[in-house]
Rosetta silent file (secondary structure, phi, psi, omega in degrees, C-alpha in Angstrom):
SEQUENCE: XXXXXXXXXXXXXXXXXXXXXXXXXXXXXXXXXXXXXXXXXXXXXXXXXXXXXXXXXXXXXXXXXXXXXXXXXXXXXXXXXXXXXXXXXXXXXXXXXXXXXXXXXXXXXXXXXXXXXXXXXXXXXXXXXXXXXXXXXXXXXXXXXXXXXXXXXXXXXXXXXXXXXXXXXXXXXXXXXXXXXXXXXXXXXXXXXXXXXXXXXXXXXXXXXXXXXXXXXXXXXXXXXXXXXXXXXXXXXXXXXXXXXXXXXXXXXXXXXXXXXXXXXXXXXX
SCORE:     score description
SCORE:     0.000 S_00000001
   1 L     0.000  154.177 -161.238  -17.221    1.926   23.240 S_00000001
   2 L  -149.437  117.220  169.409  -14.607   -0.547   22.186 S_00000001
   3 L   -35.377  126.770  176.072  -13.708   -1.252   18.264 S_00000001
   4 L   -72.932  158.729  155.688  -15.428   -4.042   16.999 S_00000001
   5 E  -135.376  176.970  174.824  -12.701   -6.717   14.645 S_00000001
   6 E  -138.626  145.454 -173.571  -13.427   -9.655   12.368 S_00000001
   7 E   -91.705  111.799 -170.674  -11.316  -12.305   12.385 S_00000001
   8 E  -105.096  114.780  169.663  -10.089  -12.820    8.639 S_00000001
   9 L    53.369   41.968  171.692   -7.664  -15.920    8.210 S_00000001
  10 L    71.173   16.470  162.369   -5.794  -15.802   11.615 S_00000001
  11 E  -132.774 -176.576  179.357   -5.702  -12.160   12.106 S_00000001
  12 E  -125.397   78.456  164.830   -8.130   -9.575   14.229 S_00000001
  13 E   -66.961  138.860  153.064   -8.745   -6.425   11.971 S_00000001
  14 E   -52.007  134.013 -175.739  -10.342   -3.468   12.966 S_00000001
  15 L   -52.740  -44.619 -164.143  -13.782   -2.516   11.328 S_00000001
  16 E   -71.910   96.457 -176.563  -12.437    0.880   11.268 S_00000001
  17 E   -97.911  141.831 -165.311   -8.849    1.226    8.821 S_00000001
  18 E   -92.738  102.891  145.582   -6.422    4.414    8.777 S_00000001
  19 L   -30.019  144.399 -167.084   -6.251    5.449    4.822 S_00000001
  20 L  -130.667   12.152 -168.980   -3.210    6.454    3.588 S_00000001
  21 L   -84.833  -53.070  169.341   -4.250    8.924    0.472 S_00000001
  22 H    -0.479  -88.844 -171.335   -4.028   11.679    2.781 S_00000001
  23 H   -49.140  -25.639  175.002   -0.784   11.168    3.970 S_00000001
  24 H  -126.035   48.226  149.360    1.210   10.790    0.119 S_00000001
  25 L    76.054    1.229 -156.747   -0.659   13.614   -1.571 S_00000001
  26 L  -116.195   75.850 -154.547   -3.628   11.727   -3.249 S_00000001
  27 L   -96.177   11.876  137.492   -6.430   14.198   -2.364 S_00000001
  28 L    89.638  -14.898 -163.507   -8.787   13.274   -5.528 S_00000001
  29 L  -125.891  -11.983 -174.642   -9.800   16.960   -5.570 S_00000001
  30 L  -162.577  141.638  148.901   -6.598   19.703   -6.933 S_00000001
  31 H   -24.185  -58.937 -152.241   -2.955   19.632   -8.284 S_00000001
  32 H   -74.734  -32.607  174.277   -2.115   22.354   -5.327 S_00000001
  33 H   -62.625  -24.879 -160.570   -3.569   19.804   -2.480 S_00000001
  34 H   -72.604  -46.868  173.975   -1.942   17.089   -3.748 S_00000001
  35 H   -51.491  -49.813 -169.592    1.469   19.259   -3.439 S_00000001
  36 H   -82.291   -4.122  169.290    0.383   20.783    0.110 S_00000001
  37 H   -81.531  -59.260  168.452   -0.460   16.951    1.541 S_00000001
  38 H   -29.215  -77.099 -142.569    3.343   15.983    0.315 S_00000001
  39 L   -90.432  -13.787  177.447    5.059   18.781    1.628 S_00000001
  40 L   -81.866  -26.737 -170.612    2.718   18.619    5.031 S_00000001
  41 L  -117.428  112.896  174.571    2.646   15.091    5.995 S_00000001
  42 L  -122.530 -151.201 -160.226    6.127   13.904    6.838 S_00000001
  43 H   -78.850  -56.960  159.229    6.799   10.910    8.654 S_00000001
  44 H   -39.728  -28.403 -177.300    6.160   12.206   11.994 S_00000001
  45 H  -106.191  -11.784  136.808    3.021   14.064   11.639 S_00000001
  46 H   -65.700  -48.669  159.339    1.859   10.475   10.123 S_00000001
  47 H   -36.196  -67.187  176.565    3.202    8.874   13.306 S_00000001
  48 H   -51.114  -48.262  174.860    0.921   11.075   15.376 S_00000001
  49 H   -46.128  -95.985 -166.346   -1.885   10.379   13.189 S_00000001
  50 H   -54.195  -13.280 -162.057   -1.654    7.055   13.214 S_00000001
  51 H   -93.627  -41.586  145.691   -0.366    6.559   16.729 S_00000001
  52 H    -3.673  -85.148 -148.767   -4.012    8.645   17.370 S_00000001
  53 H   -52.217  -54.112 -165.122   -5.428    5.838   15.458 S_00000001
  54 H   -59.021  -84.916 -176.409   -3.648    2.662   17.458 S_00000001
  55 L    -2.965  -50.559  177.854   -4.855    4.570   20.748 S_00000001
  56 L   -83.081    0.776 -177.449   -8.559    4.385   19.525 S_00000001
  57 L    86.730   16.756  174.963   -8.229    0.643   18.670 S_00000001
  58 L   -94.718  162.167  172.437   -7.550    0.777   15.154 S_00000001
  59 L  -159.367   41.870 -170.895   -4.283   -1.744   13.835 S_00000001
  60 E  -133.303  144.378  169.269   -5.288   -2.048    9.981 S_00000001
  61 E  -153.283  166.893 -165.340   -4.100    0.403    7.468 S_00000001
  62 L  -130.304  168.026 -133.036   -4.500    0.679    3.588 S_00000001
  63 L   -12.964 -104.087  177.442   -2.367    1.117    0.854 S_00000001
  64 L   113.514   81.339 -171.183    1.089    3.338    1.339 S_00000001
  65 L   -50.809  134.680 -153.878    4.442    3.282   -0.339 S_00000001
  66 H   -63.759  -48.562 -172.617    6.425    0.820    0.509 S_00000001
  67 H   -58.755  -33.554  174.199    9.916    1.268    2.197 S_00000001
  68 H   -49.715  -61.144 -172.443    8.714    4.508    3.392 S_00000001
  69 H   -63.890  -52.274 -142.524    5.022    2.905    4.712 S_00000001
  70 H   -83.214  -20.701  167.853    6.915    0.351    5.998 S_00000001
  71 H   -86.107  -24.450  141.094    9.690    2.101    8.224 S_00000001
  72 H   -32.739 -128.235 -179.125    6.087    4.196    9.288 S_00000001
  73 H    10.074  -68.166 -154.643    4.321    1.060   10.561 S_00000001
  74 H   -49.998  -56.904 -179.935    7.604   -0.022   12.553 S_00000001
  75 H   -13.784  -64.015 -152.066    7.823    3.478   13.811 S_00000001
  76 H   -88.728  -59.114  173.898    4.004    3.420   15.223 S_00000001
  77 H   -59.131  -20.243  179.291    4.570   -0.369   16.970 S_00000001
  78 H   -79.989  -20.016 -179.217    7.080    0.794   18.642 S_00000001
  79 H   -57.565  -92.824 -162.109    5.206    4.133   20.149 S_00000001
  80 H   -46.484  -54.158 -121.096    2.393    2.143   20.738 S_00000001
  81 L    59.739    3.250  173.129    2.549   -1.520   20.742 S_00000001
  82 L   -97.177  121.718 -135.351    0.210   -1.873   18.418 S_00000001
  83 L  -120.394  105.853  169.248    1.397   -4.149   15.344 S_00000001
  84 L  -102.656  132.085 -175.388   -0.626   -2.678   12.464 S_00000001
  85 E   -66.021  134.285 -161.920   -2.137   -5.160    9.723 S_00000001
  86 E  -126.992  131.029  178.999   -0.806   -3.503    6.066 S_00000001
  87 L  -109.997  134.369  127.772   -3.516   -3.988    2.919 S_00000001
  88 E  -108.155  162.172 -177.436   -1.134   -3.244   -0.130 S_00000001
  89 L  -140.450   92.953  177.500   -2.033   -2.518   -3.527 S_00000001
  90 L   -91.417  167.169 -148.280    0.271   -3.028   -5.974 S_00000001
  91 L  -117.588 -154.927  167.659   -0.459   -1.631   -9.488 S_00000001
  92 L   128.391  145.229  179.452    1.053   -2.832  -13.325 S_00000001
  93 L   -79.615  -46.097 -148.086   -1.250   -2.886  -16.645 S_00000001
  94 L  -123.967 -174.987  161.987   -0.535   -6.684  -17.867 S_00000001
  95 H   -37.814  -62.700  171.498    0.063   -9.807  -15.736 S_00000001
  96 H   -23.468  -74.054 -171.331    3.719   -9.517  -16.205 S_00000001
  97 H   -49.178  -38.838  176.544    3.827   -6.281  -14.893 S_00000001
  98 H   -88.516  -15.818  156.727    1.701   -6.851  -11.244 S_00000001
  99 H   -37.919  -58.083 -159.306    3.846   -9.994  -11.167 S_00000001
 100 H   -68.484  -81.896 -168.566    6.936   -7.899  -10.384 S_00000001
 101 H   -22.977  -29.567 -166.876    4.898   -5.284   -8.388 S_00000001
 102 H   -84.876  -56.831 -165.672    3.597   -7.843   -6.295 S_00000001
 103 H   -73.359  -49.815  162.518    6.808   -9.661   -5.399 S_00000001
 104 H   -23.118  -53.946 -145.036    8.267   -5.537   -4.929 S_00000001
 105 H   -88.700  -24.902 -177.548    5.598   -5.149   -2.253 S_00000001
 106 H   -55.121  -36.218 -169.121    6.216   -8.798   -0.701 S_00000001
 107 H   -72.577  -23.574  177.649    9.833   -7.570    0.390 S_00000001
 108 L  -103.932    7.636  134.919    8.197   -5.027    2.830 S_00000001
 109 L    79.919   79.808  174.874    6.298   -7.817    4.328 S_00000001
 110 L   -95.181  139.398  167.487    2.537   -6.650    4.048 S_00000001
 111 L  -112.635   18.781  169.986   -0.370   -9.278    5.092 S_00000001
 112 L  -139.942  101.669 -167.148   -2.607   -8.348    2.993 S_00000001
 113 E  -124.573  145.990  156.970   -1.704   -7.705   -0.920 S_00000001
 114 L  -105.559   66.005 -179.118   -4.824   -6.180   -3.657 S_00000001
 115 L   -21.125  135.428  164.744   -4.111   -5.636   -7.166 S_00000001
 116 L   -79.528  150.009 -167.623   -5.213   -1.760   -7.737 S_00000001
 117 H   -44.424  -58.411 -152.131   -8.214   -1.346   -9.867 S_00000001
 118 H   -35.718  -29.376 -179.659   -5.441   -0.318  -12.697 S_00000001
 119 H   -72.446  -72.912 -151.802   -4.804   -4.134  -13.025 S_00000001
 120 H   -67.666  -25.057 -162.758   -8.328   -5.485  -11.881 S_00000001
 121 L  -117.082  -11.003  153.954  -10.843   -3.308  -13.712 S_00000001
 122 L   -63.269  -53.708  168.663   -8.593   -3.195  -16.913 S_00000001
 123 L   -63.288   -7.904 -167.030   -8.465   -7.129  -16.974 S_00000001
 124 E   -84.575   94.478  168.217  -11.740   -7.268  -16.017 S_00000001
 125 E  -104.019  114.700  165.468  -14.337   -9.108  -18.962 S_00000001
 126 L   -67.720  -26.858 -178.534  -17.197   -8.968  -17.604 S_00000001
 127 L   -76.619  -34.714 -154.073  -18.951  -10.762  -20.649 S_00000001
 128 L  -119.334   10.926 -169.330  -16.772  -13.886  -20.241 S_00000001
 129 L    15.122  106.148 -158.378  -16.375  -13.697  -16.223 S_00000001
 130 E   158.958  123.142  172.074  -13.365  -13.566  -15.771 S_00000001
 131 E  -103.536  141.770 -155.141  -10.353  -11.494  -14.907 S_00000001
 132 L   -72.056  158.193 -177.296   -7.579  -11.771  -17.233 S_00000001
 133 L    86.420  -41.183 -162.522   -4.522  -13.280  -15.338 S_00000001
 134 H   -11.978  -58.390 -151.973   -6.791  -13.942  -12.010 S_00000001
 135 H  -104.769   -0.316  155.723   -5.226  -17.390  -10.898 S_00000001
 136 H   -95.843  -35.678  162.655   -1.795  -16.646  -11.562 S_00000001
 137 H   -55.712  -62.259  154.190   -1.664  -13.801   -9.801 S_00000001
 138 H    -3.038  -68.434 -174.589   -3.561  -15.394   -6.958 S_00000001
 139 H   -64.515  -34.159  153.912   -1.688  -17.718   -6.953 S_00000001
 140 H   -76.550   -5.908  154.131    1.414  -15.776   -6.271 S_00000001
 141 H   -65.648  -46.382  166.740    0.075  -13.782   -3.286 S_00000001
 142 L   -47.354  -27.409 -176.485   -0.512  -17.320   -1.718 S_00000001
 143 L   -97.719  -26.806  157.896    3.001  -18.263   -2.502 S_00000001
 144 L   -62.349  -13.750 -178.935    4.171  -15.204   -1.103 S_00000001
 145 L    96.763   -3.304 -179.323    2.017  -15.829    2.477 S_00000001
 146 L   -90.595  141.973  178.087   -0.445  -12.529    1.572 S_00000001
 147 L   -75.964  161.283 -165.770   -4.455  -13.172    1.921 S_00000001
 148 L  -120.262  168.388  169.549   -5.211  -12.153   -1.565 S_00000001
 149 E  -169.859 -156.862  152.156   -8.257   -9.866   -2.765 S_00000001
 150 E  -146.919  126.468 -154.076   -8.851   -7.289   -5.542 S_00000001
 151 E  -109.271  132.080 -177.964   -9.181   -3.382   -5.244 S_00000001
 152 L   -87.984   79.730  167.533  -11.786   -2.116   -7.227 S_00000001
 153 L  -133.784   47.105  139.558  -13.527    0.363   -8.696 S_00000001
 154 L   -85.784   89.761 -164.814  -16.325   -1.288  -10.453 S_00000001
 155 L   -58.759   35.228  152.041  -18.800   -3.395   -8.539 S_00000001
 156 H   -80.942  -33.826 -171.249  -18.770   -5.635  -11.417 S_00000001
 157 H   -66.566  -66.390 -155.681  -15.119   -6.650  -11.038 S_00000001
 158 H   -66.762  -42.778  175.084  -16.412   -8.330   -7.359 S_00000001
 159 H   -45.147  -52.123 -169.874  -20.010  -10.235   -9.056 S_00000001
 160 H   -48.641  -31.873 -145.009  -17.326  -11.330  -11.964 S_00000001
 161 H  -101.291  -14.952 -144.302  -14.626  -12.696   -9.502 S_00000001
 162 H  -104.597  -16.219 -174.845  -17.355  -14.031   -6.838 S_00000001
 163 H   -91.968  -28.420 -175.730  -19.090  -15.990   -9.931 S_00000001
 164 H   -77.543  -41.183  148.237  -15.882  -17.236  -11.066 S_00000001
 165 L   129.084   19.369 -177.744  -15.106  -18.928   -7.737 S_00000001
 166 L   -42.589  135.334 -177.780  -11.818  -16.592   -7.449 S_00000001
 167 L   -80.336   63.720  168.049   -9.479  -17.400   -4.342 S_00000001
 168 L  -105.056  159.424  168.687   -9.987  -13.858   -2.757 S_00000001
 169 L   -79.362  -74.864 -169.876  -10.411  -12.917    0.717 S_00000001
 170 E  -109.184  163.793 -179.748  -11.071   -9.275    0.765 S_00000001
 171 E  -125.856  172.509  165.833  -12.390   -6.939   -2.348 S_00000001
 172 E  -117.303  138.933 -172.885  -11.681   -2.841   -2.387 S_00000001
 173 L   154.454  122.725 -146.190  -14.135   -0.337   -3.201 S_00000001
 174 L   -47.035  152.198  171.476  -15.570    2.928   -3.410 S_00000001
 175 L  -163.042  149.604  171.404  -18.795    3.948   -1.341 S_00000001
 176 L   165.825  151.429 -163.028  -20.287    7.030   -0.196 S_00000001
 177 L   -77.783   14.022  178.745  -23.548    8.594   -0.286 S_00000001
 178 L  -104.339   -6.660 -157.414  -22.796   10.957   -3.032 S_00000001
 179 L    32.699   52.416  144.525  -21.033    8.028   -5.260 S_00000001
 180 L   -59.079  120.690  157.443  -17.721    9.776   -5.834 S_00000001
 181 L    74.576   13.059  170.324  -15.916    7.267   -7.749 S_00000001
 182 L  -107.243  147.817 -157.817  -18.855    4.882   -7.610 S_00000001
 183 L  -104.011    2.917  158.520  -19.525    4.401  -11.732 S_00000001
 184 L  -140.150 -177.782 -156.760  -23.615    3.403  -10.562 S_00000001
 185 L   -96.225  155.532 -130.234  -25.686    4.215   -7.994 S_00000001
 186 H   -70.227  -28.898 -160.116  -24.739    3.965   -4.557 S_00000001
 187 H   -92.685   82.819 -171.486  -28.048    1.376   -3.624 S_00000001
 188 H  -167.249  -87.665  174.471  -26.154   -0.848   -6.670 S_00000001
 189 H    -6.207  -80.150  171.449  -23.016   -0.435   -4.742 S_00000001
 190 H   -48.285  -33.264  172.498  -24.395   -1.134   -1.973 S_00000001
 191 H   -46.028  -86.888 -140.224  -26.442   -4.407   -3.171 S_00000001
 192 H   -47.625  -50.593 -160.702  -23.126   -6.068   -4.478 S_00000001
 193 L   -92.845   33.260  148.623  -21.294   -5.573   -1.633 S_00000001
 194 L   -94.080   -7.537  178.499  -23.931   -6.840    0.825 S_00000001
 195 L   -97.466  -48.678  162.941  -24.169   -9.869   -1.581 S_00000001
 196 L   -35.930  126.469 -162.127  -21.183  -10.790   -1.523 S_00000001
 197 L   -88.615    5.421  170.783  -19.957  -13.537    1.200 S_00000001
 198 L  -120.679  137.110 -154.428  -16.432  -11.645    1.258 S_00000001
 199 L   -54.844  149.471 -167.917  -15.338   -8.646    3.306 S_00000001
 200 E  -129.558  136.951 -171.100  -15.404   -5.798    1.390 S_00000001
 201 E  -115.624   76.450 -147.472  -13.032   -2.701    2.380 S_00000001
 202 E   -67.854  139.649  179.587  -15.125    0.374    1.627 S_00000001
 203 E  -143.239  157.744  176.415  -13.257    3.775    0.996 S_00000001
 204 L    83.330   66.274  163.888  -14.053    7.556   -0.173 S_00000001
 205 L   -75.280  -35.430 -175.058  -16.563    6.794    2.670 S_00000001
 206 L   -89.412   -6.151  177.602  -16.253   11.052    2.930 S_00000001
 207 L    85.106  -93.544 -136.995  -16.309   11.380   -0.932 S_00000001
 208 L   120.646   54.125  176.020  -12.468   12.198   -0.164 S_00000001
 209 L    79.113   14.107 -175.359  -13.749   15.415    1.791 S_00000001
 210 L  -108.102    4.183  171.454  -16.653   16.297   -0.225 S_00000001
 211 L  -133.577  178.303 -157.253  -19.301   15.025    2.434 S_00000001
 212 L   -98.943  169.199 -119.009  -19.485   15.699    6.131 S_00000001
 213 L  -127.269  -17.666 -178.213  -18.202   12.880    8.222 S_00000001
 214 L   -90.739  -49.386  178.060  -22.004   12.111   10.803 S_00000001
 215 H   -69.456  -30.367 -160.189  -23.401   11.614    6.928 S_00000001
 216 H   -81.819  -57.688 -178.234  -21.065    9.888    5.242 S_00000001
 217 H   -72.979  -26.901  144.354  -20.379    7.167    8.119 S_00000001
 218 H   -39.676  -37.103 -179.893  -23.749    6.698    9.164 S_00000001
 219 H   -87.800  -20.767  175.024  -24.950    6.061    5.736 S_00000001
 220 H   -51.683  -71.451  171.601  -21.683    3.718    4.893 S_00000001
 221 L   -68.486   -8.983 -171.821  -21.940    1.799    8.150 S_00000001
 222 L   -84.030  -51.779 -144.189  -25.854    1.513    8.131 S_00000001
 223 L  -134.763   25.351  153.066  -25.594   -0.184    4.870 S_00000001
 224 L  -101.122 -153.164  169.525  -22.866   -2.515    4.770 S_00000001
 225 L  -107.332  155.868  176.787  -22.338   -6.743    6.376 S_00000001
 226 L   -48.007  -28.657 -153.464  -20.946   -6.617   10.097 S_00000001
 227 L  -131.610   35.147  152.235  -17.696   -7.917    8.659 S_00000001
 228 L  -115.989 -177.191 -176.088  -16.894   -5.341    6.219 S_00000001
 229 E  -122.891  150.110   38.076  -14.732   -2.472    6.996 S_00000001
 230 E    42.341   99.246 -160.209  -14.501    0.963    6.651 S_00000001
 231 E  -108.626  124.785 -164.733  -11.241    2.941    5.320 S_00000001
 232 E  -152.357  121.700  172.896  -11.204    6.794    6.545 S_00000001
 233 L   -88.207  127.383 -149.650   -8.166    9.162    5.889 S_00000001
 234 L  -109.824  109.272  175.815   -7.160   11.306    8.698 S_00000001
 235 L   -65.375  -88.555 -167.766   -5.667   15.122    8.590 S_00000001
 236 L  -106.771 -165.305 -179.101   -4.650   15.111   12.149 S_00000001
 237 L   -92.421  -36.713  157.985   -4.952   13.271   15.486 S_00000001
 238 H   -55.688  -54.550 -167.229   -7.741   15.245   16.578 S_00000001
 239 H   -64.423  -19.083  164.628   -9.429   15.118   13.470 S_00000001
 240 H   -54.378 -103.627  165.415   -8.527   11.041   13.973 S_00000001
 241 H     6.194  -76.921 -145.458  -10.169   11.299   17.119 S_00000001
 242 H   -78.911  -49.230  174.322  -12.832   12.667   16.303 S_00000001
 243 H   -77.420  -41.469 -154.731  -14.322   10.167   12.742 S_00000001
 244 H  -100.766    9.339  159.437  -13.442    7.096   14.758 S_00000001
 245 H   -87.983  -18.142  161.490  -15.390    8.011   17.845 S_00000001
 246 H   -58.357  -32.244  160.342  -18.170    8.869   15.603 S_00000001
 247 L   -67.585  -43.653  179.791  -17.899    5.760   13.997 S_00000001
 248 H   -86.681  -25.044  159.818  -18.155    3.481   16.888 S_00000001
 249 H   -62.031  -35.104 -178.636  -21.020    5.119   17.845 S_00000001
 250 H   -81.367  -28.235  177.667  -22.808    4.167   14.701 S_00000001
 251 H   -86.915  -33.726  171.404  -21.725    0.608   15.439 S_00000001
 252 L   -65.393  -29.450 -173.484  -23.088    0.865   18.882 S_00000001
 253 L   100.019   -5.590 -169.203  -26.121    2.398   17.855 S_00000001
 254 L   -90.757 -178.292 -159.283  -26.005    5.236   20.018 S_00000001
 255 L   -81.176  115.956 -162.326  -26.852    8.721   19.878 S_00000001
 256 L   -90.162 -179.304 -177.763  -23.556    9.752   17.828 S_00000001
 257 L   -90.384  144.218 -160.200  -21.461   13.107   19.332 S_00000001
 258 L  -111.647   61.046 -176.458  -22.589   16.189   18.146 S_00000001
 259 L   -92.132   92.177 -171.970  -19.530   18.230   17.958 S_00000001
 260 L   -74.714  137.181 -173.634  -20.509   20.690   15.514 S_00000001
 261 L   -68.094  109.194 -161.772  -18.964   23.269   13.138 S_00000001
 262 L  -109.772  136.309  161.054  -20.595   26.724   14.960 S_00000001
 263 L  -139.087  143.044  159.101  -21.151   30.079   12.831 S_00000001
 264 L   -67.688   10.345 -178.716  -23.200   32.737   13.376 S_00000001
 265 L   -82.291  -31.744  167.062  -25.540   32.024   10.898 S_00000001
 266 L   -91.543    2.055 -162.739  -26.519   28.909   13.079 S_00000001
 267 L   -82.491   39.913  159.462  -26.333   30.686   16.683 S_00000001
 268 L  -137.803    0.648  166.862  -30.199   30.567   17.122 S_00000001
 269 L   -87.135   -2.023 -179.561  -30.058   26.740   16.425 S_00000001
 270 L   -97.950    0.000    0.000  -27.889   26.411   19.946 S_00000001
């Protein structure tokens, strides 16, 4: 099995992308996790992770802080050789504000930049289609050299921007078969972003640990376009290992591996 990519604008991404809430505390589910990812994940035990990741054919990774992400990333080409593709998502309430953020995140030289939903789904009028700001910010990802998009988490924000004729590449945006953090129901979700003609960069594919990883990426990958991708956060290198061979299986079609979590409440099912 061999990673599938899609060629976006002069690059080769991987279907598959290494997540980054993991790694800076943003576990969606407790104060005390958030503390015990932070104090757990230091640069090195990201390194491994991700160096996992390169190994298996991944070279895309999503959001991250920057100076920090970005002395990461070198770290991991140099291990490897593998030159990983950086989605950022810089944040800010008004124009002004994701103005600066944007040109902040340009300086760590990302190839890929996404307003975070705080911008896009604030800004978003849906009645007048149209996000407030859209084409100057746009326009200054372009002038910076970043493919542009918008991270999401309201499939409305992508009908709005794709009716508007907005110069994005890629959109961001939750999926998963339980619809954590989706705000309708996942075959909604799912519609827009198979209607849409632009790659869409699906994440909380696991619910952010609340579903088990043969459901969540089967139903994710089943029911997206060939040329969207799939964002999956990673504990360890095994645990690495382990979702993106499962994943390429699902792309292959084959009979995925059935390395199961064993109790003795299931030992007459063996």
């Amino acid at each position: 099995m061999s990673m599938p990519v899609v060629g976006v604008e002069g690059l080769r991404l991987s279907r598959i992308i290494c997540g980054t809430n993991t790694f800076f505390g943003y576990s969606h589910f407790s104060g005390a996790r958030d503390r015990w990812l932070r104090s757990y994940f230091t640069d090195d035990r990201i390194i491994e992770v991700m160096a996992k990741c390169a190994d298996l054919g991944v070279n895309c990774v999503v959001g991250g802080e920057g100076e920090r992400m970005r002395h990461i990333l070198d770290r991991v080409e140099g291990l490897t050789g593998v030159h990983f593709y950086w989605m950022r998502t810089p944040g800010g309430f008004t124009p002004d504000e994701l103005m600066k953020q944007i040109s902040d995140a340009a300086e760590f030289r990302p190839e890929i930049c996404m307003p975070h939903q705080m911008y896009t789904d604030n800004n978003l009028v849906a009645a007048e289609n149209r996000i407030i700001g859209a084409e100057q910010v746009l326009n200054h990802l372009r002038s910076l050299a970043m493919i542009p998009g918008w991270s999401t988490h309201r499939p409305e924000t992508i009908v709005t921007s794709d009716r508007a004729g907005y110069d994005v590449t890629f959109y961001i945006q939750p999926y998963n078969s339980i619809g954590f953090l989706c705000p309708v129901e996942t075959d909604w979700v799912g519609s827009v972003i198979r209607q849409t003609p632009k790659h869409v960069v699906c994440i909380k594919p696991l619910g952010a640990g609340r579903v088990l990883p043969p459901t969540g990426l089967n139903f994710v990958l089943s029911s997206v376009k060939p040329t969207d991708f799939v964002a999956i956060g990673f504990m360890s290198p095994d645990e690495a290992e382990e979702d993106i061979k499962l994943a390429l299986s699902i792309m292959d079609r084959l009979e995925a591996p059935s390395d199961l979590s064993r109790s003795r409440s299931k030992q007459i099912l063996v």
